[in-house]
C-alpha positions as CSV (number, residue, x, y, z in Angstrom):
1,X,16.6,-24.8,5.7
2,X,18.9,-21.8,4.0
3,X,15.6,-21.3,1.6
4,X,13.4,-20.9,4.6
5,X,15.4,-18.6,6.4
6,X,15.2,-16.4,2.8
7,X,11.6,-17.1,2.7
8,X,10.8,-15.7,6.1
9,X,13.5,-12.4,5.5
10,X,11.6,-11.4,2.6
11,X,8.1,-12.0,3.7
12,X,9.2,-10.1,6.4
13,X,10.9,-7.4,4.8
14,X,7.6,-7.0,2.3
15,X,5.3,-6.8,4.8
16,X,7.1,-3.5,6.5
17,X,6.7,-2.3,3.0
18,X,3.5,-3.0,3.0
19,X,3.0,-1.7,6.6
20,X,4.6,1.3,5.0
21,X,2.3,1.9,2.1
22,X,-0.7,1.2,4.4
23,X,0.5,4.4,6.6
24,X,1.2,6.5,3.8
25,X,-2.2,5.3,2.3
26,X,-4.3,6.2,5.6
27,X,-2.3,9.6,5.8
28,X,-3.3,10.7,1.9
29,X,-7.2,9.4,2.6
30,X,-7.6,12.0,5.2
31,X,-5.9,14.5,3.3
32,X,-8.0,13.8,0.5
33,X,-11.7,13.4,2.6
34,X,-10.5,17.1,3.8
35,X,-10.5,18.3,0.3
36,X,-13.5,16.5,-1.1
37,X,-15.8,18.3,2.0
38,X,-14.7,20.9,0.5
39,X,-15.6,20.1,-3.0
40,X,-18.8,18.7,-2.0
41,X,-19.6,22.4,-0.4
42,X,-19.1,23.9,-3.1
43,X,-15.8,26.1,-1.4
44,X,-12.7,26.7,-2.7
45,X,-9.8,24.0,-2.4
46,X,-6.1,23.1,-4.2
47,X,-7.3,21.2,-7.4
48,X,-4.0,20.2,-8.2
49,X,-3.1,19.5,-4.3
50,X,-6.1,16.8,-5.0
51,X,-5.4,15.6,-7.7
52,X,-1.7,14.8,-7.0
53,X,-3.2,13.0,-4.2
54,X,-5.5,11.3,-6.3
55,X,-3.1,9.8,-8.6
56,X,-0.7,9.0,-5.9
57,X,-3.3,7.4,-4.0
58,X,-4.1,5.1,-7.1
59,X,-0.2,4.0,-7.1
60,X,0.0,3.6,-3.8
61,X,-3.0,1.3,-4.0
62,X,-1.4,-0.5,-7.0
63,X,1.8,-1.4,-5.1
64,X,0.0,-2.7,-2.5
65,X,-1.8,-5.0,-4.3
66,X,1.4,-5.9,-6.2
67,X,2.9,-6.5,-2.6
68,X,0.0,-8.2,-1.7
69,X,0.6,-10.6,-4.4
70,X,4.2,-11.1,-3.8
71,X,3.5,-12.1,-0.2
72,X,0.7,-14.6,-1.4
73,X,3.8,-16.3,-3.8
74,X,6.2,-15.9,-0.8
75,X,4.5,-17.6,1.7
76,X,2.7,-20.5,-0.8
77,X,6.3,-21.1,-1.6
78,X,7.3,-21.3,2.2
79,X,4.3,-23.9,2.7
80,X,5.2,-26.1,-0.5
81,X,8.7,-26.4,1.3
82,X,7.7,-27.2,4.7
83,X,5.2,-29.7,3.5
C-alpha cells in the first residue's frame, strides 16, 4: 500500500510539471506565430528573440515527452501492483 501511495505522489507531482511545461509551451507558440507573420511578410522582427524561442521551444518539447514517458512507466508500474 506504502508503494501505491508513492506511485500516485509522483504521478501526481509529474503531471503538474507537465501541466507546467504545457503552459509555458502554449505561451512561447504564440510568441513565436507573432514573429513568424512577421517573417512571412517580409518585416522586420528580433532574430535572436526567435530563435531563443525556437530552441527553447525544442527543449521544452523534449521534456515533455521525457515526462510523458515517465508517467507512462509510473502508472504501468501502479497497474502491475494493483493487479
Amino acid at each position: 500500500m506504502r508503494r501505491i501511495d508513492e506511485l500516485t505522489s509522483e504521478i501526481n507531482e509529474s503531471t503538474i510539471q507537465l501541466q507546467d511545461i504545457k503552459d509555458q509551451m502554449s505561451k512561447q507558440f504564440k510568441e513565436l506565430w507573432k514573429l513568424q507573420c512577421k517573417k512571412d511578410m517580409g518585416h522586420e522582427y528580433d532574430k535572436d528573440r526567435y530563435e531563443d524561442l525556437m530552441y527553447n521551444h525544442k527543449v521544452l518539447q523534449q521534456k515533455r515527452r521525457r515526462l510523458i514517458t515517465h508517467i507512462n512507466y509510473l502508472n504501468k508500474e501502479f497497474f502491475e501492483i494493483l493487479i
